[in-house]
C-alpha positions in Angstrom: -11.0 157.2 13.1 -14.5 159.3 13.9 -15.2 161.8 11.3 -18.7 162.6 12.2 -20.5 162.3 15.2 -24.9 163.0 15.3 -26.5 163.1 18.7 -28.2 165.6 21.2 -26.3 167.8 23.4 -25.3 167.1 26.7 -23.4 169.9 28.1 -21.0 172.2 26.7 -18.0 174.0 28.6 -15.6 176.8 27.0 -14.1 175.1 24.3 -15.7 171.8 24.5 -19.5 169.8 24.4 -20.1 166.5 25.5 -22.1 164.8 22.7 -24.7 161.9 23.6 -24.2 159.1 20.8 -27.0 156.9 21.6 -25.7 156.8 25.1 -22.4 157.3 24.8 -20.8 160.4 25.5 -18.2 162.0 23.7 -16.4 165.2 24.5 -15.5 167.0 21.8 -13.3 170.3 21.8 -14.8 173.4 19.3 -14.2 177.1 18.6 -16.4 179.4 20.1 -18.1 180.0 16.8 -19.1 176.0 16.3 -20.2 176.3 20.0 -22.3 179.3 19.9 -23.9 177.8 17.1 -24.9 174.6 18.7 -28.7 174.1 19.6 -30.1 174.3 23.1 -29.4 171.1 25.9 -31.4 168.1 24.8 -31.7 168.8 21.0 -30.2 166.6 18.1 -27.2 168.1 16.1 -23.8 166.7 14.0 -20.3 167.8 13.9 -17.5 167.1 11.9 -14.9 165.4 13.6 -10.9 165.4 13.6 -9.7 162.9 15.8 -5.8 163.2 17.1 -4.5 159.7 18.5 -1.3 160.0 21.3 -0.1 157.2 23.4 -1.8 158.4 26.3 -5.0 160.1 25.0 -7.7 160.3 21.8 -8.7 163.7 21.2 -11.7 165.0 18.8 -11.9 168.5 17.3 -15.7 169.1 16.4 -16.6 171.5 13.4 -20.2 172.9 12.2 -18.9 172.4 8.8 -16.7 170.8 6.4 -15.3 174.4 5.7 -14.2 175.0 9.2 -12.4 171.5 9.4 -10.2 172.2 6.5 -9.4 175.4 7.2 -8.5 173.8 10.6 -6.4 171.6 9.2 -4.1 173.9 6.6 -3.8 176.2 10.0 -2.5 173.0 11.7 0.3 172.3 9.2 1.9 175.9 10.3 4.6 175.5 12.3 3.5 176.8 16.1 0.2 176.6 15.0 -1.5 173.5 17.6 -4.4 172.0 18.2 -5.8 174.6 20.3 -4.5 177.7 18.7 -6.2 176.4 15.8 -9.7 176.7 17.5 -8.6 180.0 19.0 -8.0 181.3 15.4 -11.6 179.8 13.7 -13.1 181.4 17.1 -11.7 184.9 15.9 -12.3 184.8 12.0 -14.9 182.5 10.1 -13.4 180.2 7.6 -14.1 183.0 4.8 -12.8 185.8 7.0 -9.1 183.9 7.3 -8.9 182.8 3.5 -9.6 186.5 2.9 -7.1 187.8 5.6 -4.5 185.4 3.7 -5.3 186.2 0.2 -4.6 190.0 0.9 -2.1 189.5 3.6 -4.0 191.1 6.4 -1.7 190.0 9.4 -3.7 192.7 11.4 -6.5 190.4 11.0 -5.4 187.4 12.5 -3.7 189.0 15.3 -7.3 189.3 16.4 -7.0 185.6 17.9 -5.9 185.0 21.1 -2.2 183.9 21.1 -1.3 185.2 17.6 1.1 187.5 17.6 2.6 189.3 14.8 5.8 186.9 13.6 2.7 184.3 14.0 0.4 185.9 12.3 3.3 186.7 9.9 4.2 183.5 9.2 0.6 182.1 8.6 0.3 184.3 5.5 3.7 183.2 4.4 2.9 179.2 4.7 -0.5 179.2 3.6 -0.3 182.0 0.8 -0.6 179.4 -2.1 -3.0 176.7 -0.5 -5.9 178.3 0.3 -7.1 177.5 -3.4 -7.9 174.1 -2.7 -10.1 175.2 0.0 -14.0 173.7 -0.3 -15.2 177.5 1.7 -18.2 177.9 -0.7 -19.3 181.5 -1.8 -17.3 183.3 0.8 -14.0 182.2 -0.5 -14.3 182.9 -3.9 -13.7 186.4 -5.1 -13.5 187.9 -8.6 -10.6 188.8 -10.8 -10.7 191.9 -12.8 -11.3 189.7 -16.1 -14.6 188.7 -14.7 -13.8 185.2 -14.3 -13.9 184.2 -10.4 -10.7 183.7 -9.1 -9.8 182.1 -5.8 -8.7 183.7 -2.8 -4.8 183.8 -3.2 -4.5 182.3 -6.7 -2.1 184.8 -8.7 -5.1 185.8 -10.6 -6.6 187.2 -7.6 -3.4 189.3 -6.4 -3.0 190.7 -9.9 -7.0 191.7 -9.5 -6.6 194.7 -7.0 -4.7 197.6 -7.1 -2.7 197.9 -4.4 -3.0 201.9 -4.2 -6.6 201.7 -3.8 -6.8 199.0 -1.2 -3.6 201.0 0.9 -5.7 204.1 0.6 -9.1 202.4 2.6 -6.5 200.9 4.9 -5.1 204.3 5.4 -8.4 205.3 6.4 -9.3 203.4 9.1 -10.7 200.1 7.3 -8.7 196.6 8.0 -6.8 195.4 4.6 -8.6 192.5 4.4 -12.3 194.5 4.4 -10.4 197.1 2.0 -9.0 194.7 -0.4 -13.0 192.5 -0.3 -14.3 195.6 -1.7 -11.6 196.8 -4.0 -12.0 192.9 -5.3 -15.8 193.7 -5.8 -15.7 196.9 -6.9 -13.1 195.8 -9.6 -15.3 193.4 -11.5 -18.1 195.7 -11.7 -16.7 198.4 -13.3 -14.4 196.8 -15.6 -10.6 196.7 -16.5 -11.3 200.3 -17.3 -11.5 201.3 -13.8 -8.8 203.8 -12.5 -7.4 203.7 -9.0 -9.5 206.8 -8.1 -12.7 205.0 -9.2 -11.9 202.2 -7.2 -11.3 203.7 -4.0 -14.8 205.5 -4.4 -16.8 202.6 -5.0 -15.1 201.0 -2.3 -15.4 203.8 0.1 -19.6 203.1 -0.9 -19.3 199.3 -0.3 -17.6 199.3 3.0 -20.2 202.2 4.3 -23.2 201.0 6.5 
């Protein structure tokens, strides 16, 4: 099995690049994200690599980072969730931006990807609820509990964290749940379990301003 490949890019197409391995070319298919990341024809770069292996063909999945594949692959264990609606998904939200859509059930959110509909987008949140934990997403994926201790993104801990009355009342005013319930997250380790609902909505009103 490939799990990395390091070479210089050849030529890229919608959803795939052909990689130059010292000679050999491999074409690899990516989000849109890992692709408009990629440096210009000619230069060096590395991907990680899922390979699929069917009778009649060998396919690789290429990822910028080791965040994106295994968020790849928890989407890929959701049933109508394939190989390509997987990239379509990690083109529409970042690795961070789908943890947090899961954690605070933001089906809105994933609907965003091409394909996803809302019993899809439904049952993502439902399958992947508790497995986002063991996620390795770095900083983005960890928020903060109310007791000041971080807590991951969909760990009990975490649900128990927010109020649900604040983060309904940003959504009810034009912000998507998962943005509301980020800042109500935020908001509620740095004021303290002391925090009312009303405080929370404030400061979360001030975080999700420009």
């Amino acid at each position: 099995m490939i799990g990395k490949l390091k070479g210089l890019v050849d030529s890229s197409g919608d959803d795939w690049v052909l990689l130059d391995v010292n000679g050999v070319g491999y074409i690899v298919h990516c989000s849109s994200r890992t692709l408009g990341a990629l440096p210009s024809q000619g230069e060096a770069t590395s991907l990680m690599i899922e390979t699929h292996v069917r009778e009649d063909q060998i396919t690789l999945y290429g990822f910028s980072s080791a965040s994106e594949k295994d968020c790849y692959s928890l989407l890929c264990t959701v049933q109508g969730v394939g190989a390509k609606m997987g990239l379509a998904i990690l083109s529409a939200l970042s690795p961070q931006e789908i943890v947090m859509a899961i954690a605070a059930q933001d089906k809105t959110s994933l609907t965003r990807a091409s394909g996803v509909g809302p019993k899809l987008a439904q049952r993502i949140l439902n399958e992947l609820k508790d497995k986002t934990a063991g996620l390795s997403l770095g900083e983005g994926a960890v928020l903060s509990g109310r007791d000041g201790v971080p807590a991951e993104a969909g760990s009990p801990s975490q649900a128990a964290a927010v109020p649900e009355d604040a983060v309904s009342a940003l959504t009810n005013l034009g912000y998507r749940r998962s943005e509301a319930y980020n800042a109500v997250s935020k908001m509620a380790l740095e004021l303290g379990p002391d925090a009312t609902v009303e405080d929370l909505i404030k400061a979360g009103l001030k975080e999700l301003m420009p």
